[in-house]
N, C-alpha and C positions, 0 to 999 in steps of 0.2 A: 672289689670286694662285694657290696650290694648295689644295685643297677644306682647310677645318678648320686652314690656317695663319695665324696672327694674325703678318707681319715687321714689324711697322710699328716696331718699337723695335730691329731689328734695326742697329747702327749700322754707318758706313763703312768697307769692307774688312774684316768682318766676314763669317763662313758658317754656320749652322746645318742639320741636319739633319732634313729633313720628309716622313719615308715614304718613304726609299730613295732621294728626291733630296735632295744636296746645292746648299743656294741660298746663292748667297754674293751680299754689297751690293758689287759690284764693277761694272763696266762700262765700257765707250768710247765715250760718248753724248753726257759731260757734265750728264744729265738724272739725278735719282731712278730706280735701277732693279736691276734683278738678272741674276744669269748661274744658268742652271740645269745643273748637271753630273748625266747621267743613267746611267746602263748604258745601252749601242746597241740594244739588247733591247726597253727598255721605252720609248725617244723617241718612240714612235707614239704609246701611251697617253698620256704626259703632255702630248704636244702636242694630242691631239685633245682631254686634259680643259682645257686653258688655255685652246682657242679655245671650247668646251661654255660657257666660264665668262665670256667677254665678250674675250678679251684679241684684236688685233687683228694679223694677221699682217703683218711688213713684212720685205724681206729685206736681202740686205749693203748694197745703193746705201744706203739710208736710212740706215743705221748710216755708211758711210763718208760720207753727207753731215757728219749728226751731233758724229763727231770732227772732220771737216775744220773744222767751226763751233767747234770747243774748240782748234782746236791743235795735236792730238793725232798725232803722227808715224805714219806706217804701215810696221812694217817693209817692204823691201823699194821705198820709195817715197822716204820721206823720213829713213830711217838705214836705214841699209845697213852692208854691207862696204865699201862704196864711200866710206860716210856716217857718220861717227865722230858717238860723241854731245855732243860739243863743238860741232861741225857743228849740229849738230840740237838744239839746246839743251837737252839731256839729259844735261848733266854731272853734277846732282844726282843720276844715277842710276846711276853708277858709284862705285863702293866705293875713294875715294881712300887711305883710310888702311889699308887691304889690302898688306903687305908686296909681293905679288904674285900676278898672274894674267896670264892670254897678253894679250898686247899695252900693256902698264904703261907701258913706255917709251916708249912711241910715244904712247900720249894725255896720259902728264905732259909731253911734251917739247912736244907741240902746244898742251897749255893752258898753258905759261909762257910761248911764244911768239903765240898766239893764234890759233885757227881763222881759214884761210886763206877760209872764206867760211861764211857763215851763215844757218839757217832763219830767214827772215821773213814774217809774213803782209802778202798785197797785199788791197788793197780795192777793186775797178772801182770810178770813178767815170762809168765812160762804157757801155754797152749791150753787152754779149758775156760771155762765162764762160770763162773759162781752162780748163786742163785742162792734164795732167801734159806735159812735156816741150816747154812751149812757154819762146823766147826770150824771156830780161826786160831790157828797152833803157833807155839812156838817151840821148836826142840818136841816137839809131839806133846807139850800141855797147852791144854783147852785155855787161850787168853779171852774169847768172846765167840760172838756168834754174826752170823754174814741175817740184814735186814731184809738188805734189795740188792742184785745182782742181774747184770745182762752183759751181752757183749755191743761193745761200743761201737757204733759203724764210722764215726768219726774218726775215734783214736784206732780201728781196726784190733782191738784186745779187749778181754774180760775188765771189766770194773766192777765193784761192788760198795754197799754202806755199809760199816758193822759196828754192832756195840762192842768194845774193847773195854775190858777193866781196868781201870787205873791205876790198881797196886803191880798190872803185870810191869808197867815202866815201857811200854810198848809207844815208842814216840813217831813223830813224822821221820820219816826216811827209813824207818826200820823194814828189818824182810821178817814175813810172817806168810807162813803155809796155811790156805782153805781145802780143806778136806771136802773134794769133789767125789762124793761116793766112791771112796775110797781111794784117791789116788792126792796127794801132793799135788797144790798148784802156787808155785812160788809169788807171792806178791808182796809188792812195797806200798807202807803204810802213806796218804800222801792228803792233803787240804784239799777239798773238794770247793769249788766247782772242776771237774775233770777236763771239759773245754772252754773257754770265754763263752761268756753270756755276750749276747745280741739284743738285746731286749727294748735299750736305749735307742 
């Protein structure tokens, strides 16, 4: 990884420091890996010594394929301002027993009554790829809207994240149509992470 670094024992969400870069076992891949924090200074150097050293360059598409394959929300896509993490199934990541901070009220009152629609992953069964902001049908009514979408090189088929309303009754396993610029793309409603995580 960096010239004279042995991380292999480095555990999860863990950082150590290695010659001026900090390497932390963190990431959004879902795979074994690292995030290097550099000074802006020196990212020339250390990137020209990681590729000197075999490491293979890949840029954001592959990382947001990646997370789309784990789950993983992207702000701005699939929690938002717009997109509480109730919504986005990211309740465990708000600090409940916290007296208070901006917005308390509003996401206790939402999770005692229950998010008015929710992150799900869709699965194509049938040939196309989703992508963000397309409609998800059922019987040809609009039940939500696709977040993140690519096609999986993993599973070799379209996945997608989509907000789903709750009163549609649209549950796991159900088949529900993403309207790919106008054509039907049959997918089953399904719990994300799409493939096992590696991470461990």
């Amino acid at each position: 990884m960096l010239p004279g670094a042995d991380l292999a024992d480095l555990e999860y969400m863990a950082f150590t420091d290695v010659g001026g870069v900090r390497v932390c076992r963190t990431g959004y891949t879902g795979e074994r890996g690292y995030e290097l924090l550099v000074p802006a200074t020196d990212a020339g150097g250390v990137w020209d010594a990681l590729v000197a050293g075999g490491a293979e360059p890949a840029g954001l598409a592959a990382r947001d394929t990646l997370r789309t394959e784990m789950g993983y929300p992207l702000h701005g896509q699939d929690l938002s301002e717009d997109i509480t993490p109730m919504q986005a199934g990211s309740g465990w990541a708000v600090g409940w027993s916290k007296p208070e901070f901006w917005g308390r009220a509003a996401l206790v009152a939402e999770k005692e009554a229950g998010p008015a629609r929710r992150l799900r992953g869709l699965l194509a069964t049938g040939r196309g790829v989703p992508r963000p902001g397309m409609d998800v049908l059922v019987d040809g009514v609009r039940v939500g809207v696709t977040t993140s979408g690519t096609f999986s090189p993993t599973l070799r088929t379209g996945i997608a994240l989509a907000l789903v309303d709750s009163a549609s009754g649209v549950g796991l396993d159900d088949r529900v149509t993403v309207d790919v610029r106008g054509r039907a793309l049959e997918c089953t409603v399904v719990r994300p992470p799409f493939v096992e995580p590696h991470v461990r």
